[in-house]
C-alpha positions in Angstrom: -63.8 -23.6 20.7 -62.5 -24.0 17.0 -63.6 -20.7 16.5 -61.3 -19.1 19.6 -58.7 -21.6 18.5 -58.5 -20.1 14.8 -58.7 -16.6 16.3 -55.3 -17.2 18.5 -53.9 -18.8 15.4 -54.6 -15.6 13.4 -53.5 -13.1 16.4 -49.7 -15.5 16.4 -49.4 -15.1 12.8 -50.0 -11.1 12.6 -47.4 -10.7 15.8 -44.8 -12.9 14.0 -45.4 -10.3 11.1 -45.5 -7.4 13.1 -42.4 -8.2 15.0 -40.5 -9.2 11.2 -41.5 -6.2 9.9 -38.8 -3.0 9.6 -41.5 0.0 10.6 -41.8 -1.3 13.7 -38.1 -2.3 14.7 -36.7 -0.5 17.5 -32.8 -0.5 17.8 -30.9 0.6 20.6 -27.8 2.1 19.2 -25.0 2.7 22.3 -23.0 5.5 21.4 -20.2 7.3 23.2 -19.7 10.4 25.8 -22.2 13.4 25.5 -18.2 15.3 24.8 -17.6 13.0 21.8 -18.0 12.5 17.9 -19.9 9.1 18.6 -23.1 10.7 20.3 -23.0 13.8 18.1 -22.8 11.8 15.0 -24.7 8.9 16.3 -27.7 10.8 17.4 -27.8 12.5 13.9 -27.7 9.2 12.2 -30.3 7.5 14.5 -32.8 10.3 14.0 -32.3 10.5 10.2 -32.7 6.6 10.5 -35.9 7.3 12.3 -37.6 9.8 10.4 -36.6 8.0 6.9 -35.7 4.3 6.7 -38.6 2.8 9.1 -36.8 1.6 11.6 -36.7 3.4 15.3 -33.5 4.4 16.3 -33.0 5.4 19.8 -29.0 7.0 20.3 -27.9 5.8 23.9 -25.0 7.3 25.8 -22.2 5.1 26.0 -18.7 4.4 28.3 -16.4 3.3 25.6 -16.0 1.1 22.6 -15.2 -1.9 25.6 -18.7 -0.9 27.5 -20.3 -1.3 23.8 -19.8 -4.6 22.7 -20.6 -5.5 26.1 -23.3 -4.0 26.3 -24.3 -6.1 22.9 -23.6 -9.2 24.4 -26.0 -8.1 27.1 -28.8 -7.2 24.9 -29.0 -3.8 26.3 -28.3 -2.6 22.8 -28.9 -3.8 19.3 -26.2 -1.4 17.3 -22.9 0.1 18.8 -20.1 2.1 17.5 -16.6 0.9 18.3 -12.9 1.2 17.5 -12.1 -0.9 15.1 -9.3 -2.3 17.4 -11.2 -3.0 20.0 -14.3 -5.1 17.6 -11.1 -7.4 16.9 -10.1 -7.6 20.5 -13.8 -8.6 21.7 -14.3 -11.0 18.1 -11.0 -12.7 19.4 -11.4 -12.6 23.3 -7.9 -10.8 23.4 -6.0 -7.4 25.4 -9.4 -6.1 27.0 -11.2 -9.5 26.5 -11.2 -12.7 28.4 -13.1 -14.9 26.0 -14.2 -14.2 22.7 -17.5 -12.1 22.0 -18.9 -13.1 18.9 -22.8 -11.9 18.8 -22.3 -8.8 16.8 -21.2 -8.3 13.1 -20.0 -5.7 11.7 -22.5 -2.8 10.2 -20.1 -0.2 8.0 -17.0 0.9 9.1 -17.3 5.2 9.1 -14.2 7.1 9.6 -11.1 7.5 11.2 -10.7 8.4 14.6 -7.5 10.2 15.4 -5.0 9.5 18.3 -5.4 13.1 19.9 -2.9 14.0 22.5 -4.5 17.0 23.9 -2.5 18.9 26.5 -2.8 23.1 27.3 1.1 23.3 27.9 3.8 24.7 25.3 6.4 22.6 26.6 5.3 19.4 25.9 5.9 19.1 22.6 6.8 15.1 22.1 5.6 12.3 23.2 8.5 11.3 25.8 7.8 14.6 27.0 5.0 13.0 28.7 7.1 11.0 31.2 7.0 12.4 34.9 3.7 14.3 33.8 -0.4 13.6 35.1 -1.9 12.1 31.9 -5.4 11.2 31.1 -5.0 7.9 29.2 -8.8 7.4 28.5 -12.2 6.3 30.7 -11.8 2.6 32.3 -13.2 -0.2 29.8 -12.4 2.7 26.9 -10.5 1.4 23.7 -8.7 4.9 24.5 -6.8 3.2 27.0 -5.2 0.4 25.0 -4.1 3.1 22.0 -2.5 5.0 25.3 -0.2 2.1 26.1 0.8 0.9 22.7 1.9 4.7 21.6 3.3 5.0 25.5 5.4 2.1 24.6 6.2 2.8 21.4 8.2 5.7 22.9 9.6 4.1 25.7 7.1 5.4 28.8 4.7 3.2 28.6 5.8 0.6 31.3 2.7 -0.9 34.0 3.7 -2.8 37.4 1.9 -6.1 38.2 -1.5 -4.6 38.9 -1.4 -2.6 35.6 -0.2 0.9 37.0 1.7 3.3 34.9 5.0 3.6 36.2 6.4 6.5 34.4 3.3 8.6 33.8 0.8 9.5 36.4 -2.1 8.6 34.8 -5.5 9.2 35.4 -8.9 7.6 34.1 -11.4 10.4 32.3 -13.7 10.7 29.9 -13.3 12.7 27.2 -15.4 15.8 28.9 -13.7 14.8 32.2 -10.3 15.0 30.5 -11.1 18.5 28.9 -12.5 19.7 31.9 -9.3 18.6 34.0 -7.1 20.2 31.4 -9.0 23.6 31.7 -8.4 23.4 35.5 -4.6 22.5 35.4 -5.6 19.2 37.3 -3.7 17.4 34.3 -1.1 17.9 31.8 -1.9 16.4 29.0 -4.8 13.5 27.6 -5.2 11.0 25.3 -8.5 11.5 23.3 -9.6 8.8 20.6 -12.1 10.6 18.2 -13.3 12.2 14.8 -11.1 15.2 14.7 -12.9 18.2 15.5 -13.8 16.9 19.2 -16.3 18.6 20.8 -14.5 18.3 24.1 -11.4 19.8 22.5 -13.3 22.4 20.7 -14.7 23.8 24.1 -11.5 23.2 25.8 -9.8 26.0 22.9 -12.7 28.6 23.5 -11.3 28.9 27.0 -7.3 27.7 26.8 -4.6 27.9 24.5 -4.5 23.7 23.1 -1.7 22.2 21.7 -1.6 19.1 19.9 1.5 16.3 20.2 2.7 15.3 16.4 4.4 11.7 16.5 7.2 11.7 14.7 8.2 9.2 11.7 10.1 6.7 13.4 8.0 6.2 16.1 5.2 5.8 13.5 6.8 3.3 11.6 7.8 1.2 14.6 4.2 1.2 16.2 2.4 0.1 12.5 4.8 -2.4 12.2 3.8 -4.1 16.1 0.2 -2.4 15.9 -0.7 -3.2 12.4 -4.5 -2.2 12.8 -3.5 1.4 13.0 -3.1 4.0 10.2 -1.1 6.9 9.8 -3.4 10.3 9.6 -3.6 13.9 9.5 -4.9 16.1 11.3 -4.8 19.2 9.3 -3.6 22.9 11.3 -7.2 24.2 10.1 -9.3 21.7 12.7 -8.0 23.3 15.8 -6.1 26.0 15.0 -3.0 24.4 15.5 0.7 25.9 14.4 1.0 23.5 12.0 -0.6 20.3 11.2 -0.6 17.8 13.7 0.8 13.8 12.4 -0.8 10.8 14.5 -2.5 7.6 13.9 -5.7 6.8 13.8 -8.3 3.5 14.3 -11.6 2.9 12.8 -14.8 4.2 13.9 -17.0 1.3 13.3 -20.9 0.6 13.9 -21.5 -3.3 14.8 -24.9 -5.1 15.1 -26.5 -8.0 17.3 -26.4 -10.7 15.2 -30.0 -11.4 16.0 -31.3 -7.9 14.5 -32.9 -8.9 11.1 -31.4 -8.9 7.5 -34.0 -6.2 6.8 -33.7 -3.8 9.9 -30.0 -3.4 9.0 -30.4 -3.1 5.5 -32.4 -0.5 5.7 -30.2 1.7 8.3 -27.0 1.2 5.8 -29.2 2.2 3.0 -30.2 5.9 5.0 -26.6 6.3 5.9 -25.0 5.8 2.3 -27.8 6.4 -0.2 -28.0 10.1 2.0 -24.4 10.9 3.0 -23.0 13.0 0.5 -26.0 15.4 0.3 -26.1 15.2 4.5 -22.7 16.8 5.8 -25.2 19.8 6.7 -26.0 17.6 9.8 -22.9 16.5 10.7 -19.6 17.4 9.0 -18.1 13.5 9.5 -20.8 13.0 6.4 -17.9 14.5 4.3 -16.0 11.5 5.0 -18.3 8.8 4.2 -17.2 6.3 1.6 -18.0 2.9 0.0 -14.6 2.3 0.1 -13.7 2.3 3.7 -17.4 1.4 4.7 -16.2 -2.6 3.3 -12.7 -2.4 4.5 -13.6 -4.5 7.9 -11.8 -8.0 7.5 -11.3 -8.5 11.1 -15.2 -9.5 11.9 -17.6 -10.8 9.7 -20.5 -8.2 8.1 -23.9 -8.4 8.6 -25.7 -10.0 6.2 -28.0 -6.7 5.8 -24.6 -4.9 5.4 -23.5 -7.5 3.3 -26.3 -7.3 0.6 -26.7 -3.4 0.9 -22.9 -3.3 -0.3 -23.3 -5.9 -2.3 -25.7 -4.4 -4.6 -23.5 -1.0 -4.7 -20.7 -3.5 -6.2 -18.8 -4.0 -3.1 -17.3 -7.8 -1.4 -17.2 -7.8 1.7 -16.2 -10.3 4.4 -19.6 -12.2 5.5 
């Protein structure tokens, strides 16, 4: 009996180090649309991750930076990518949030994504011009919906009636394929697309339609930093799309978050194949190029990870734990 006794004792203590060991974590990373930068990039990063760091990184299909952090506090997923908006929104149970979600940290913040008003019409050439139209303001539970009504407003057109309709756009709920694919059919006039500049949705849409691109102008831009403070003011250069000119927008973090309950390790290890590999990787993914140590620790609105945290820390970077 002491014997069987020891044995179960022995069989306890090599699971417990099995299951705290990195090679055999397996991390569920939710993503975005199959038409977006967060699959492409995040399936690149989970399989470099996977064949490198020793830890099993599985890239999921996701409905939106909302959908993400929900799916977190569901434990269908142990690492998202989100706007950085919308992480503060959930962290503070605010706009899209009824109560404050506060399981996940925050991994490394990436890139910017760009405030892409996509629309296959000349004419519309400002923002207001969007008034009166059919515009795709973003998938349901998408962060892309919340930029839509903040740079809506800014211009005057952004009004809702009590059960949250648009009342001087004729909006309609897509994806960012859906939305491409709606453009292309002359079911819409214009969308809202939140993404790393090139889209692949807006790169297919130009192999088969003229695309323009809306620029906000300077006032406008100044006015929505000054109520929206978590946005930047971007670039997207006439080279991406093939644009007249370049195109001037705003853009909001692209962020990857954590469960909190994914080991000190596990994440350590997956910043350290992201950052000790970027700058000889943009052969697998072009957003690569726009990795930096800089931006990576520039998250103040939710706390780091603490295998973010000593990854960074080690590199010579503070960040907010």
């Amino acid at each position: 009996m002491k014997k069987i006794i020891a044995l179960l004792v022995l069989v306890a203590i090599l699971a417990t180090f099995a299951c705290s060991c990195g090679d055999n974590a397996k991390l569920r990373f939710v993503t975005g649309g199959e038409s977006g930068t967060y699959y492409a990039f995040g399936s690149v990063i989970a399989q470099h991750a996977t064949n490198n760091a020793g830890v099993q990184v599985n890239a999921l299909v996701g409905n939106g930076s909302k959908s993400n952090v929900q799916e977190l506090e569901d434990n269908n997923a142990e690492l998202a990518f989100c706007q950085s908006d919308v992480m503060a929104y959930a962290y503070n149970g605010t706009n899209l949030f009824n109560a404050p979600i506060t399981c996940f940290s925050t991994v490394a913040a990436l890139y910017t994504e760009q405030v892409q008003i996509v629309t296959t019409d000349p004419t519309i050439k400002s923002v207001a011009d969007l008034q009166g139209k059919k515009v795709s303001v973003g998938a349901a539970g998408s962060g892309v919906y919340f930029n839509a009504v903040d740079i809506l407003s800014a211009y005057g057109i952004g009004d809702r009636n009590d059960k949250g309709e648009f009342t001087k756009i004729d909006a309609t709920y897509q994806s960012f394929g859906d939305s491409a694919d709606a453009l292309k059919n002359g079911q819409i006039h214009a969308a809202f697309i939140v993404a790393g500049a090139p889209t692949t949705a807006v790169v297919d849409l130009a192999t088969t339609k003229d695309v323009y691109l809306v620029s906000l102008d300077d006032t406008h831009i100044a006015s929505l930093l000054e109520t929206s403070p978590y946005y930047a003011e971007c670039t997207i250069p006439a080279s991406v799309y093939g644009t007249d000119s370049d195109i001037k927008t705003v853009g909001v973090g692209a962020v990857i978050l954590a469960k909190n309950s994914v080991s000190e390790e596990d994440i350590y290890h997956f910043v350290a194949d992201i950052f000790d590999n970027y700058e000889n990787l943009t052969k697998n993914h072009a957003k690569y190029s726009e990795l930096s140590f800089e931006y990576a620790t520039s998250i103040t609105s939710v706390p780091y990870h603490a295998g973010a945290a000593k990854y960074f820390e080690e590199k010579g970077y503070t960040v907010n734990k």
